[in-house]
N, C-alpha and C positions, 0 to 999 in steps of 0.2 A: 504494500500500500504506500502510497504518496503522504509525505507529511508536509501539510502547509501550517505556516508557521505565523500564529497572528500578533502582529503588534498589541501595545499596551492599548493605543487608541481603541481599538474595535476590539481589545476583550465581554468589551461591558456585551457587545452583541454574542457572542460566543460563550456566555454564563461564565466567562473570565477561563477560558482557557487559552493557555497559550501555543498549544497545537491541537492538529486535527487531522485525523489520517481519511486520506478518501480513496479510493477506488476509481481512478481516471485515465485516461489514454491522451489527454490533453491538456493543456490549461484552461481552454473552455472549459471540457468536459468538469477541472476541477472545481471550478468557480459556479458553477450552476449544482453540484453536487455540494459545496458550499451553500449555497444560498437556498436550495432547497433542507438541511437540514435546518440551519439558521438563517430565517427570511429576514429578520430584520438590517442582515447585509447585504443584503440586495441593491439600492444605490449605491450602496460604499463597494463596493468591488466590482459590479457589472453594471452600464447604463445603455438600455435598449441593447443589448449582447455585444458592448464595446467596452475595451478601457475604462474607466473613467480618467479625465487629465493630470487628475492630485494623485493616482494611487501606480507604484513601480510595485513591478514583479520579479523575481528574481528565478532560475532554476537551475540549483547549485550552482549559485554564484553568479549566476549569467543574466543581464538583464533580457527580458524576451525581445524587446523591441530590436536584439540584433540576432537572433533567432529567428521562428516563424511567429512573432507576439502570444495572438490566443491559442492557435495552432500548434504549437510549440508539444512537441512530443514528450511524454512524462512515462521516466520508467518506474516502475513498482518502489525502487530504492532512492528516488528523487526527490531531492526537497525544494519545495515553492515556498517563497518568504512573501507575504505581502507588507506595502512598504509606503505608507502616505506619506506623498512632501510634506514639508513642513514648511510653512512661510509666516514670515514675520518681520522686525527690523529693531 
């Protein structure tokens, strides 16, 4: 299984845990298997089955965006970090 790995931000949606093993052949695939067992991340990690702009993906290590992004092939022993900008000044 795939371990995505939630920051402190969106614990409060994940009943405060800090990973979450899913069952996916993708990054799509992990993020809707995401968001279907906890809906309340649903804007915060997927918006209309895109990105959202504020939120980086990482898998092992790697941002997707130099990858295939959501496409991005996920093996059983992979780990996906999700990673929201932080802006401020």
């Amino acid at each position: 299984m795939t371990a995505v790995r939630i920051p402190a931000s969106l614990r409060t949606d994940t009943g405060g845990l800090r990973q979450v093993e899913v069952r996916a052949g993708t990054v799509r695939d992990a993020l809707h298997e995401l968001v279907d067992a906890y809906p309340a991340l649903a804007g915060r990690v997927l918006e209309d089955d895109r990105l959202p702009p504020f939120l980086n993906l990482f898998v092992d290590g790697t941002d997707i965006r130099a990858l295939a992004e959501l496409d991005t092939p996920l093996e059983p022993a992979s780990t996906l970090v999700l990673l929201p900008a932080m802006a401020g000044g």
